[in-house]
Structures are given as C-alpha cells and as structure tokens.
N, CA, C and O of each residue as an XYZ file, in Angstrom:
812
protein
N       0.849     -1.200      0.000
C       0.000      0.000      0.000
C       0.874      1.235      0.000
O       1.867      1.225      0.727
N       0.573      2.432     -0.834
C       1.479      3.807     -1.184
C       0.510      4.371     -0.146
O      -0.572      3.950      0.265
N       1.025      5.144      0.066
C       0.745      6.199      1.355
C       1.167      7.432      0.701
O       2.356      7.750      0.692
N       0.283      8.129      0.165
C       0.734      9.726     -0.412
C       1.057     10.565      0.792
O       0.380     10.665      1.815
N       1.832     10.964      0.602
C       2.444     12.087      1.028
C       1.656     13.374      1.580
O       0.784     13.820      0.834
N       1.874     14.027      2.827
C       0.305     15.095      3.258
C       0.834     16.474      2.112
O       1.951     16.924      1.859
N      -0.349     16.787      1.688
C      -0.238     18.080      0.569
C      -0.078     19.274      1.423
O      -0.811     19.327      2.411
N       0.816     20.317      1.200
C       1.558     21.556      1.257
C       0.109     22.208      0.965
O      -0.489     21.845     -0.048
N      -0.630     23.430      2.073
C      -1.425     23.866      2.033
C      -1.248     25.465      1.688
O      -1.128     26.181      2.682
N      -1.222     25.991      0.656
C      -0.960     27.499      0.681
C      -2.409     28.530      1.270
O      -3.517     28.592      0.738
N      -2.019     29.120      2.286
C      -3.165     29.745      3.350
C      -4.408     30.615      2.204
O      -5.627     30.462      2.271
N      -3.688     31.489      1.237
C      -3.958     32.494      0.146
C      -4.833     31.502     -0.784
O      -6.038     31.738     -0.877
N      -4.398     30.640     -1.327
C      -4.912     29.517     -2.296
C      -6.216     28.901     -1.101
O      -7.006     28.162     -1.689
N      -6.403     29.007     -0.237
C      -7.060     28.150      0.884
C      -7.794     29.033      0.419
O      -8.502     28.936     -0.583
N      -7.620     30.303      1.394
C      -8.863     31.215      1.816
C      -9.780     31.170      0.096
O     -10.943     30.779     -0.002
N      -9.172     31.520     -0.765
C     -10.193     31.705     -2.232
C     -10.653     30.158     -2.608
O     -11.658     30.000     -3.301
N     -10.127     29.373     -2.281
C     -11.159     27.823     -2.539
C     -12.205     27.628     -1.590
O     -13.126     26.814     -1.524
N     -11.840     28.562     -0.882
C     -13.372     28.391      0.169
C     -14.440     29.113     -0.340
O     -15.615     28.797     -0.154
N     -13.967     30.329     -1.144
C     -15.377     31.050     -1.122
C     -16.529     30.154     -2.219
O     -16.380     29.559     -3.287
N     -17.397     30.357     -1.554
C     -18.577     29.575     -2.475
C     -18.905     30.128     -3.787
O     -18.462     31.231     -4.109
N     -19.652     29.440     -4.571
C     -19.065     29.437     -5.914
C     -21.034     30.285     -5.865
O     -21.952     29.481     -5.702
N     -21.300     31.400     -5.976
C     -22.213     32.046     -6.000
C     -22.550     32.440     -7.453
O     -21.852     33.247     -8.068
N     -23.790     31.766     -8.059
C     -23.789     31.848     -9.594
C     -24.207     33.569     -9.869
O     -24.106     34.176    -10.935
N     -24.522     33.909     -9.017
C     -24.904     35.596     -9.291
C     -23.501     36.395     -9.560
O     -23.614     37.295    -10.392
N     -22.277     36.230     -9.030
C     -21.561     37.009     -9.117
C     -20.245     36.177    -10.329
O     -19.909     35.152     -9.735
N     -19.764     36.223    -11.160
C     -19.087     36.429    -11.800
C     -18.119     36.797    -11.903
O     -18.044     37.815    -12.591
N     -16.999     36.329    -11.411
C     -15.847     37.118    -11.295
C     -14.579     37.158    -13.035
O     -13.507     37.708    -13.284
N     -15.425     36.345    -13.734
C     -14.690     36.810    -15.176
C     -15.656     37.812    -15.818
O     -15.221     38.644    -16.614
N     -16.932     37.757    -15.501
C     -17.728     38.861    -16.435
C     -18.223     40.120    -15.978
O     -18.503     41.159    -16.576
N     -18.278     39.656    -14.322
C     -18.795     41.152    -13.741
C     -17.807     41.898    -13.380
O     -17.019     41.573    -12.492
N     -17.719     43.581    -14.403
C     -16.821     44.334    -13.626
C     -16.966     45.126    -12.404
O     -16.345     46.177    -12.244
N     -17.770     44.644    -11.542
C     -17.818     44.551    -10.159
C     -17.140     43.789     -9.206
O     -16.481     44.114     -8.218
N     -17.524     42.356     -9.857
C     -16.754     41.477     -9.150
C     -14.988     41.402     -9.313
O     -14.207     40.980     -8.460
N     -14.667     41.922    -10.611
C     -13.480     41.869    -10.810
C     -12.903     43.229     -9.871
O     -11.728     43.158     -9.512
N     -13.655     44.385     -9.493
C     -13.301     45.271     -9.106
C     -12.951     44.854     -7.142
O     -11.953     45.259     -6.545
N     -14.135     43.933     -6.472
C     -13.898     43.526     -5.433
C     -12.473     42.483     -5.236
O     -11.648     42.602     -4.330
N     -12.452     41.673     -6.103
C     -11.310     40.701     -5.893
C      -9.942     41.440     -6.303
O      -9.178     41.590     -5.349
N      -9.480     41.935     -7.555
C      -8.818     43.033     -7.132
C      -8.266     44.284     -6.024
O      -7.127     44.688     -5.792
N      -9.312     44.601     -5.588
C      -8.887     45.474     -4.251
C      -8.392     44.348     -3.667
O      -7.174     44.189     -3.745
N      -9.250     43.270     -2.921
C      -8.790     42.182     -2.107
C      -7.251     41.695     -1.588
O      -6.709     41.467     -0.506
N      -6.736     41.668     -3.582
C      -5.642     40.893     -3.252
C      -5.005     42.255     -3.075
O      -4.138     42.271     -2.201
N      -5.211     43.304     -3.645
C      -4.165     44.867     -3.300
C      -3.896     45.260     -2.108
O      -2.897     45.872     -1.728
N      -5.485     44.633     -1.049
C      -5.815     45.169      0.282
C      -4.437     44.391      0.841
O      -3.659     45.147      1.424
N      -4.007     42.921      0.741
C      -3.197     41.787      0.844
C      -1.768     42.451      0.636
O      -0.985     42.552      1.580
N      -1.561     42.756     -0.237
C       0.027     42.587     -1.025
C       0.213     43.879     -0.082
O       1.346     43.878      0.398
N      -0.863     45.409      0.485
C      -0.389     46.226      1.185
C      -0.111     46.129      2.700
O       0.573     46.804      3.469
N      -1.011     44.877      2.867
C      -0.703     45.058      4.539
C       0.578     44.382      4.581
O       1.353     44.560      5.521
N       0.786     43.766      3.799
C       2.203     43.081      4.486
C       3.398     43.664      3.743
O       4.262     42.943      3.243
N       3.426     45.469      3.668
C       4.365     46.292      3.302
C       3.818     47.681      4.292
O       3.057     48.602      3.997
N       4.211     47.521      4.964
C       3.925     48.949      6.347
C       4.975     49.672      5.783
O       4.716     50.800      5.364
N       5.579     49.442      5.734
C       6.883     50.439      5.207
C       6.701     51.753      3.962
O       7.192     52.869      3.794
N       5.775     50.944      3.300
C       5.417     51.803      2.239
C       5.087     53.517      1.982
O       5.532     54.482      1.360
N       4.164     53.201      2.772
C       3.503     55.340      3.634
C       4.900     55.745      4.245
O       5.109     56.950      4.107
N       5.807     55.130      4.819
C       6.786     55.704      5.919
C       8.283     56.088      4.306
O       9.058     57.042      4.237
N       8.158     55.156      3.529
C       9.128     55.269      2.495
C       9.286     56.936      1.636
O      10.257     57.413      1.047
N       7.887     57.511      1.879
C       7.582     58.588      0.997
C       7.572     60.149      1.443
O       7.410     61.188      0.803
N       7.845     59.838      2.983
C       8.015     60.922      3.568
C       9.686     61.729      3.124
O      10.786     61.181      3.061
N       9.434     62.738      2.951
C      10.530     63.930      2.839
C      10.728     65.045      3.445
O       9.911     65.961      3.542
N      12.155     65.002      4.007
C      12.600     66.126      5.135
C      13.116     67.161      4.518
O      14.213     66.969      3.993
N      12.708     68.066      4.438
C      13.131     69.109      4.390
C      14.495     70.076      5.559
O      13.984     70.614      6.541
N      15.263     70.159      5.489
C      16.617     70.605      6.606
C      17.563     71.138      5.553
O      17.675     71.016      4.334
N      18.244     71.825      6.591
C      19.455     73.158      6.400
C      20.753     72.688      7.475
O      20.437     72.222      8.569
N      21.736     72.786      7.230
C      22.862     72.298      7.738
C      23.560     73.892      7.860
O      23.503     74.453      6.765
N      24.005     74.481      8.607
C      25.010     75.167      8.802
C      26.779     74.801      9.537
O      26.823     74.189     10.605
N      27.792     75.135      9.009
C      28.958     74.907      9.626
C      29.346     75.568     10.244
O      30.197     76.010      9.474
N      29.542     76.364     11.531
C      29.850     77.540     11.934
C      31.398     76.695     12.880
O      31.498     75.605     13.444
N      32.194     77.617     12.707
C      33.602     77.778     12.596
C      34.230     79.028     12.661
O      34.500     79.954     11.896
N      34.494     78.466     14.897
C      34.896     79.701     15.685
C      34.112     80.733     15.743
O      34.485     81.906     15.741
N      32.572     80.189     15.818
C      31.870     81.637     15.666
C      31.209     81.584     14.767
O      30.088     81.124     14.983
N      31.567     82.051     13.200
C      31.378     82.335     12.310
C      30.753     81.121     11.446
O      31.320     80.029     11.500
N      29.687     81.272     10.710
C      29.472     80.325      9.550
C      30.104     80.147      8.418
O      30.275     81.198      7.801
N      30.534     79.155      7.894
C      32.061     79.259      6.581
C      31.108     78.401      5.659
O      31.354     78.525      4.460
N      29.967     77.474      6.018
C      29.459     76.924      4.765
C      27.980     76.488      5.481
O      27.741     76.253      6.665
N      26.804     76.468      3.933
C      25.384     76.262      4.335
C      24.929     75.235      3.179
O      25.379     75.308      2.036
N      24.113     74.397      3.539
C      24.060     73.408      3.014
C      22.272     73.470      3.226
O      21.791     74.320      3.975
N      21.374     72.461      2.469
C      20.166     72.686      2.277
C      19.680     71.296      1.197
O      20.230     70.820      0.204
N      18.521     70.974      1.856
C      18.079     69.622      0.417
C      16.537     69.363      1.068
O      16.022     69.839      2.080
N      16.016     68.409      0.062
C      15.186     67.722      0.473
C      15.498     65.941      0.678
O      16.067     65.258     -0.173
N      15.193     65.640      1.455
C      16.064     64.080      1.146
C      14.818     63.355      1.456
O      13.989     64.069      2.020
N      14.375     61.875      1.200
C      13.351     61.370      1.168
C      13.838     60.307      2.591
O      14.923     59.726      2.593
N      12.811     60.191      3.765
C      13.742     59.230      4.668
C      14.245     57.401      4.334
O      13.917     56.369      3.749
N      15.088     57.920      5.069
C      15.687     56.231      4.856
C      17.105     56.612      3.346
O      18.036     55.868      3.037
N      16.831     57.663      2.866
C      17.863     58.234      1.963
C      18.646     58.786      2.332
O      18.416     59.330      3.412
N      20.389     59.066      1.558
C      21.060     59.840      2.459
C      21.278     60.923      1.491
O      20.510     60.867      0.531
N      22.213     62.005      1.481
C      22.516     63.415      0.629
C      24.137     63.350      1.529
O      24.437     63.238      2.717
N      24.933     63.490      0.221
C      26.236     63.695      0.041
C      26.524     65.178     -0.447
O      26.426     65.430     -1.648
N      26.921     66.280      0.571
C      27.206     67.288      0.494
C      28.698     67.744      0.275
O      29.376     67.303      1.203
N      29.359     68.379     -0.508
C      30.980     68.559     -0.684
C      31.153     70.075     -0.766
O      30.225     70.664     -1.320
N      31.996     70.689     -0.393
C      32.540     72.180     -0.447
C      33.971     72.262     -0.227
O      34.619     71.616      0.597
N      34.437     73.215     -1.139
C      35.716     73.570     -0.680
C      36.424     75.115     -1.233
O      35.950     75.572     -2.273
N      37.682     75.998     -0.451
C      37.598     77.084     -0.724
C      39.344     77.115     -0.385
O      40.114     76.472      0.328
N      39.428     78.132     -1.237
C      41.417     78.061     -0.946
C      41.418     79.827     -0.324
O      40.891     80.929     -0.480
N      42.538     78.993      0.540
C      43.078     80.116      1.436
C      44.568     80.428      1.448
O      45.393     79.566      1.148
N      44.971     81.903      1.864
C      46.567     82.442      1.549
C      46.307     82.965      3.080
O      45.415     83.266      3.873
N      47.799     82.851      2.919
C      48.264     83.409      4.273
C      49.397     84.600      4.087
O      50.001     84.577      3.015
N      49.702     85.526      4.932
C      50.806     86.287      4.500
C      51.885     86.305      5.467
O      51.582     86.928      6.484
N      52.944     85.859      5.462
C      53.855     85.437      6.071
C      54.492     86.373      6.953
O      55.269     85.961      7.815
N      54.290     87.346      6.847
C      54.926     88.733      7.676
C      56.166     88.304      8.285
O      56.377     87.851      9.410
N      57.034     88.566      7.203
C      58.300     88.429      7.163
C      59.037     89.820      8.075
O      58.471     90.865      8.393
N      60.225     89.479      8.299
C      60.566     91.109      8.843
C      61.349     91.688      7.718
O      61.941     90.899      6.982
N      61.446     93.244      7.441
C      62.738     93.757      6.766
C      63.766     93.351      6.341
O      64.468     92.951      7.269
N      64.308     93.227      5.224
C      63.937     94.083      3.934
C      62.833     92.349      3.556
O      62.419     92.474      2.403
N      62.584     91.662      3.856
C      61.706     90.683      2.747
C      60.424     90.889      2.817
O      59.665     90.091      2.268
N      59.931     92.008      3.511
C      58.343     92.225      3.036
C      57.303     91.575      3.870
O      57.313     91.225      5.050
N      56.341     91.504      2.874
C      55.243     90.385      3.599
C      54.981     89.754      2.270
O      54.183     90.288      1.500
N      55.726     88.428      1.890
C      54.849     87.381      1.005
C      53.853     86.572      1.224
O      53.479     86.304      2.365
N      53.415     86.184      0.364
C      51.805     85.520      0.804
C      52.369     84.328      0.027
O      52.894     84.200     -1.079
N      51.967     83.270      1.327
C      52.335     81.697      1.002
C      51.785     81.121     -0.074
O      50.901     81.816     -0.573
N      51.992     80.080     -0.622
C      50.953     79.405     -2.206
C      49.644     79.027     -1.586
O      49.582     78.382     -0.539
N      48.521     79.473     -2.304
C      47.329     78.696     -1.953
C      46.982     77.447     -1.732
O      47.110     76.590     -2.607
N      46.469     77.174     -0.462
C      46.074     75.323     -0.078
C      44.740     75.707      0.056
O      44.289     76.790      0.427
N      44.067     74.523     -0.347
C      42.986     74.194     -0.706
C      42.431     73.260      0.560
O      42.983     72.257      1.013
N      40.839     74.043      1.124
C      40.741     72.832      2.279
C      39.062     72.488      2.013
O      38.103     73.260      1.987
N      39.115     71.347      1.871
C      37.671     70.534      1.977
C      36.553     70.503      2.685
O      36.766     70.963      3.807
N      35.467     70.169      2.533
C      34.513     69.199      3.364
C      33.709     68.659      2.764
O      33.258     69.254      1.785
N      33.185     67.289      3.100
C      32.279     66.419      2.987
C      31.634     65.836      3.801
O      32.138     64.958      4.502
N      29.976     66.310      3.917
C      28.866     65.730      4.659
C      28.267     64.808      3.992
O      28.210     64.713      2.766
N      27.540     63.704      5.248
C      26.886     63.189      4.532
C      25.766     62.906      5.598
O      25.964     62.240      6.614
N      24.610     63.465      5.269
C      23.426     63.430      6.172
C      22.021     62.381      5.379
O      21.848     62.213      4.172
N      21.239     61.848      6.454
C      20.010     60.619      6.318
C      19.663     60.897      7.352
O      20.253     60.872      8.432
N      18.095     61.351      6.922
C      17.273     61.268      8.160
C      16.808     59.905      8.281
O      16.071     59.516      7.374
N      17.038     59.238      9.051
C      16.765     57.781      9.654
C      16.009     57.363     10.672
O      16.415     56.457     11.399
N      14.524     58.097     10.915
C      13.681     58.105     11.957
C      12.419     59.374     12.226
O      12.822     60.513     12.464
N      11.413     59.194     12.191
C      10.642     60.046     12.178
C       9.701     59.848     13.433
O       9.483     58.694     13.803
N       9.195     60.795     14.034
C       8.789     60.648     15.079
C       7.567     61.567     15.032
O       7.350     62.204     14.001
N       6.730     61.677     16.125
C       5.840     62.910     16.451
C       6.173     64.470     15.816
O       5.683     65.176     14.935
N       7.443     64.594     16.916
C       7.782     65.788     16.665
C       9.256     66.223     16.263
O       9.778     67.337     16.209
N       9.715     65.023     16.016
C      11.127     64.943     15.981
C      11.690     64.313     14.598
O      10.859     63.896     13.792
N      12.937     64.238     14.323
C      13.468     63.579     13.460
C      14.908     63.561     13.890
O      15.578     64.431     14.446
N      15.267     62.120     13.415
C      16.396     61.645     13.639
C      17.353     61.721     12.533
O      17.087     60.970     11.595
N      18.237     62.330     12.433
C      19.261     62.326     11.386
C      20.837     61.198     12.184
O      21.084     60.976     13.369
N      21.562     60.748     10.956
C      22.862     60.335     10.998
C      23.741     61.038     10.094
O      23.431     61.301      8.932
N      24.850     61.344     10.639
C      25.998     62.072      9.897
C      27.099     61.758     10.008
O      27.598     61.319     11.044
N      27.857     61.990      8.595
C      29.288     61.360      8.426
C      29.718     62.647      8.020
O      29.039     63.321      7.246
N      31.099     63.144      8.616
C      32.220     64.141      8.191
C      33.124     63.870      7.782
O      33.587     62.795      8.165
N      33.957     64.733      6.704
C      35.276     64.453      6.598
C      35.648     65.991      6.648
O      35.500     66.421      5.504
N      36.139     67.163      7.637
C      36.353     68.021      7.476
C      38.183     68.001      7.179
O      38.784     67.053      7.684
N      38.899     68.903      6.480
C      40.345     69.758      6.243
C      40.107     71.121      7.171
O      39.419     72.058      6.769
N      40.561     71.109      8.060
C      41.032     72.420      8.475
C      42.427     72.673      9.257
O      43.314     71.883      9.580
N      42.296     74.001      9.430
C      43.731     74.566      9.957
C      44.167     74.843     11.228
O      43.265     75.509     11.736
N      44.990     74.708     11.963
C      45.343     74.949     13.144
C      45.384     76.135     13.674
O      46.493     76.500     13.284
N      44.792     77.355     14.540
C      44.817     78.959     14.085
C      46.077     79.134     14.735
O      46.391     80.283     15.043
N      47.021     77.984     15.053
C      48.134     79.326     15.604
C      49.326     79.139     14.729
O      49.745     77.989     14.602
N      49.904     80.072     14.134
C      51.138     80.261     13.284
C      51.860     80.528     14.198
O      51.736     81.482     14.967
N      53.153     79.241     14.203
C      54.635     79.613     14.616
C      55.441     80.425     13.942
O      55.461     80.361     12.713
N      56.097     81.165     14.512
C      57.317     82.244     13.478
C      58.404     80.993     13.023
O      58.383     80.018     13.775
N      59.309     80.936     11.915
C      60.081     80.133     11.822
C      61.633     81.108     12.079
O      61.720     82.309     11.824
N      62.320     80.582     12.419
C      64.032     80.708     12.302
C      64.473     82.246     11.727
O      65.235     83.027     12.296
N      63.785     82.447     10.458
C      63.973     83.798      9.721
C      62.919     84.905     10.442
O      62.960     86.118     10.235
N      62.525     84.621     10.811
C      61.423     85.488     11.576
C      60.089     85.667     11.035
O      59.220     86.081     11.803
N      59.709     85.341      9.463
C      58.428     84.922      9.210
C      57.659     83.980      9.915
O      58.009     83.137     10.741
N      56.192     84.349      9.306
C      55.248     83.369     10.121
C      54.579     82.219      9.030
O      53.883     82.404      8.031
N      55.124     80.864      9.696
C      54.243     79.916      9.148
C      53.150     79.608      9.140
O      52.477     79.595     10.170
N      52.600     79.215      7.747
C      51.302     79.301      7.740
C      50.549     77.740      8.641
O      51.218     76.714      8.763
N      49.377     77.836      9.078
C      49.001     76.908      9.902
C      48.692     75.880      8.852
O      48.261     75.840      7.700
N      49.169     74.968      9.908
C      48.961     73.814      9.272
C      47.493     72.920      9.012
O      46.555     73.224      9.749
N      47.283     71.882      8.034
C      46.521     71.579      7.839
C      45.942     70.264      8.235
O      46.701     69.297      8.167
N      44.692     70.070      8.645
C      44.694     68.424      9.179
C      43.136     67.537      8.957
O      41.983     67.967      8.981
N      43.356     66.964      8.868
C      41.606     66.036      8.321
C      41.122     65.786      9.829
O      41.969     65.694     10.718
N      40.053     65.700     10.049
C      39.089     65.366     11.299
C      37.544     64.923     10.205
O      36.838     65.480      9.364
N      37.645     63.611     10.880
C      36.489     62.675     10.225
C      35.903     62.350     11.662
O      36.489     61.910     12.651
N      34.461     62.726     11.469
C      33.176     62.202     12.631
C      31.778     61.858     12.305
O      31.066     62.421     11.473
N      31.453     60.783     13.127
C      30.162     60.366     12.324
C      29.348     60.359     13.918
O      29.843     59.962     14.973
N      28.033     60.899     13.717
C      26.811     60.967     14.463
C      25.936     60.152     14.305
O      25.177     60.374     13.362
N      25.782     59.363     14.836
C      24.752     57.947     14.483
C      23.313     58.173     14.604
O      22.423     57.561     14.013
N      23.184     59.213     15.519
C      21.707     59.696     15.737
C      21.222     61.107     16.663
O      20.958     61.329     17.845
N      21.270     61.853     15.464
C      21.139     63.640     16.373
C      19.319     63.807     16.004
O      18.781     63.554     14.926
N      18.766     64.223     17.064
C      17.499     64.306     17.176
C      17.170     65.691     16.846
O      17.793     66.449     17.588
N      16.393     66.332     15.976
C      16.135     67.818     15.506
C      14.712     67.894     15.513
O      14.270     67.389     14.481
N      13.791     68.340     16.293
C      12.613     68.649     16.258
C      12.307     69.329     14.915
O      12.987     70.061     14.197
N      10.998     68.820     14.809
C      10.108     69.428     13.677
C       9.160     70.978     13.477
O       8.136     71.297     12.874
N      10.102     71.630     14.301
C       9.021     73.058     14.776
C      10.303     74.010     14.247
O      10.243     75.217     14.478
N      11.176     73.593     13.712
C      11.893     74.787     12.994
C      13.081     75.142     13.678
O      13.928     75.936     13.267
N      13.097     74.560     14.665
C      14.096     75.312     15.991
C      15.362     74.413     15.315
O      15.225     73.358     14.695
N      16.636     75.120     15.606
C      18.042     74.786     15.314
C      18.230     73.688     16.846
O      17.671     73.715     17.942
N      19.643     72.491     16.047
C      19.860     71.539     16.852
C      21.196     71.551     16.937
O      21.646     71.878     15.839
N      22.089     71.340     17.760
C      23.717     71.596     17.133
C      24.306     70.577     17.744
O      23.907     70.114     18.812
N      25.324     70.147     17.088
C      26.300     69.274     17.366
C      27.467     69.899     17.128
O      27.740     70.531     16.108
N      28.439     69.654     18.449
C      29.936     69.999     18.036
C      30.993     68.816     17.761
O      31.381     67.870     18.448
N      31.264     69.225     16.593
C      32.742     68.005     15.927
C      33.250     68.382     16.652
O      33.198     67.578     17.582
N      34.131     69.690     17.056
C      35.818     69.714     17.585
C      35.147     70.998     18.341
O      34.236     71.791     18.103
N      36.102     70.768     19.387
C      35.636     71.773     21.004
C      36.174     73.235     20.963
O      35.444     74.183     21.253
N      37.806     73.423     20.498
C      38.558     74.477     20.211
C      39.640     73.838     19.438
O      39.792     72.616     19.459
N      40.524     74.764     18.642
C      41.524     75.019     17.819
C      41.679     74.121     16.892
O      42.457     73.167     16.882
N      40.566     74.601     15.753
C      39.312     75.898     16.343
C      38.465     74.996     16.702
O      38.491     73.784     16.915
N      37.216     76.373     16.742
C      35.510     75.556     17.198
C      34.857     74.474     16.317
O      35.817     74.255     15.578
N      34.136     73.858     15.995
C      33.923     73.370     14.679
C      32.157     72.647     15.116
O      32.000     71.507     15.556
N      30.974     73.686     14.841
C      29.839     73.249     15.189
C      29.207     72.627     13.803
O      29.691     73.013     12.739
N      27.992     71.545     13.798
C      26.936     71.890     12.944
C      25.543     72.209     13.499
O      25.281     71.334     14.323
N      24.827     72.836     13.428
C      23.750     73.394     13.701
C      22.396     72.837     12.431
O      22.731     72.710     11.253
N      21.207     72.610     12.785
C      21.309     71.894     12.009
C      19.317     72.209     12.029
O      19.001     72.249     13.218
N      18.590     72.329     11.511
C      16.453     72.112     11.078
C      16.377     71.741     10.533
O      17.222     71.452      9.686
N      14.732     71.313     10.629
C      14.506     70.007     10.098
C      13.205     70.157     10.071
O      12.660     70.423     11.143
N      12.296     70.013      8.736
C      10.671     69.766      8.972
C      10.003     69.028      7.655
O      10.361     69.327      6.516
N       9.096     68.132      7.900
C       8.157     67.580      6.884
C       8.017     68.621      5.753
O       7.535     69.728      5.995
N       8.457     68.257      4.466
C       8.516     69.006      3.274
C       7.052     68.738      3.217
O       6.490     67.720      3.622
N       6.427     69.933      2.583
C       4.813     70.206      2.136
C       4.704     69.030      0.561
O       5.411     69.227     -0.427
N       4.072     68.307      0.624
C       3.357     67.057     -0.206
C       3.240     68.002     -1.971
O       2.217     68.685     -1.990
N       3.773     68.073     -2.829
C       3.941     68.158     -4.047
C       2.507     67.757     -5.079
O       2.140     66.623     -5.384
N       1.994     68.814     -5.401
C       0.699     68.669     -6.138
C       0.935     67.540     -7.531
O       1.993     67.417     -8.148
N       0.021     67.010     -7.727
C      -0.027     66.124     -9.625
C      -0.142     66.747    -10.357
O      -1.112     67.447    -10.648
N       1.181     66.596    -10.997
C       0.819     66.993    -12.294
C      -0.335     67.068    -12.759
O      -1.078     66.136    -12.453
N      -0.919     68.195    -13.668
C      -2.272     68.307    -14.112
C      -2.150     67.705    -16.066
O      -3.161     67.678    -16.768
C-alpha cells in the first residue's frame, strides 16, 4: 500500500477555494466582481508592506557649519527618509607670512581645504526627526609659529572625520547643534529640520 504524502497547504490559495461558488456574481464577467477581488488581493500585497507610507516621507533641513563663531558653509536639500545626501565644499586660502625687513610680507601658495557631509534622516517621530551624519572636514590649526627667519608659518593643515549615528532635531523649525571639535578651532553643525509640504499632480 502507497501512502501519499500530506499536501503543502498554501493559506492564500485556501482562503479563495473556500469562497462559495455564487452563480450571481461572476468574477470573469462582472466588472464589479473583478473590481472587489482586485482590491482584495491589493488590500493583501499592502498590509504586508507597512513600510510603504513611511518610504515617501521627505525632510526638508538646512545644515550650517559655523567655525569659531562664524558660519564658513550652508548646506540645504530635500532628502526622502531612509535616503542619504552627500554634500561637498571647498575654498582656498593664503596666508601672508609677515616676514621682517627688507623681505616684506609674502603671501604663502594657496592650499585648498575641503569638506564632505553626509546626512540621512533615519527616523521620524511625532515631533522629531532623527538624522545620521558622516564628516570628513580639512582644516587649519589657528596658531602660526614664526620660523628661524622670523616669518610666520602658515598653519597647518589636518583632516578630522566624525560620524553621528543619531542627532534628534525637532520638527518646529528650531536649530539643533552638534559639536565636531571643542577648540583650535571651534567646529559646530547646527542643524532644522521639517516635513517638506506634499507636491501637487501633475495636471
């Protein structure tokens, strides 16, 4: 005697062999019925994607760099969450060596100093939003040593890379700040953040 094997029950294939076979409704001819079983399986394929509504949200935020005080670069996007935005800037600077008598004051060759952000809002909340950030800042040391001849060397230059895994910025407009480097020099980002206004259809 063969003994078949117990049959693999698919739950989806279940539930629609149950429904009774109702000669009034039609599901190849009535475009009613085709309109109910349709939603059905759409109602299906959406619940088991929650993610979907949360995928489409877009933050609107402004990044400022302020350095020793002063702001040196501003940054701005819309980013969609769960996306990130790769921000880059850079600006060359001279120094003037203030040499003593008779050599003047020459101005050193231009160096060139960087930055690269990289911000994702990664969390949305009530009233809040969660961003992550990656740095790679170039900057300069502010104090010039005199050298040997009595000119002044220009400060030197140095990379500082920092990443923020999770800075919280309320959604009411108000500035949030984080400091990379404490002194020499200061090195803040400051940083808003709010639900970008929903984009009309094309007509």
């Amino acid at each position: 005697m063969t003994i078949a094997p117990p049959r693999r029950h698919d739950p989806v294939v279940t539930f629609f062999n149950s429904i009774p076979d109702f000669p009034m409704l039609d599901f190849h001819k009535a475009p009613f019925g085709k309109t109910v079983l349709h939603g059905f399986i759409g109602a299906l394929l959406m619940a088991g994607a929650p993610w979907a509504s949360a995928a489409q949200n877009a933050i609107q935020w402004e990044l400022d760099v302020v350095e020793q005080g002063q702001i040196v670069d501003q940054f701005k996007d819309v980013t969609s969450l769960g996306q990130a935005r790769t921000e880059s800037a850079s600006h060359s600077v001279q120094h003037v060596l203030n040499c003593p008598p008779p050599a003047g004051n020459p101005i050193a060759p231009d160096f060139k100093l960087t930055r690269t952000i990289t911000l994702s809002p990664i969390h949305l909340a009530a009233d809040d939003i969660t961003f992550a950030i990656d740095t790679r800042e170039m900057i300069e040391d502010p104090v010039a040593n005199p050298s040997a001849s009595g000119c002044s060397l220009p400060p030197e230059p140095r990379v500082v890379s920092a990443s923020h895994p999770g800075l919280t910025v309320r959604t009411d407009g108000s500035w949030t700040s984080w400091t990379v480097i404490e002194h020499d020099p200061s090195l803040v980002y400051r940083i808003k953040a709010m639900l970008a206004a929903p984009t009309s259809p094309t007509q």
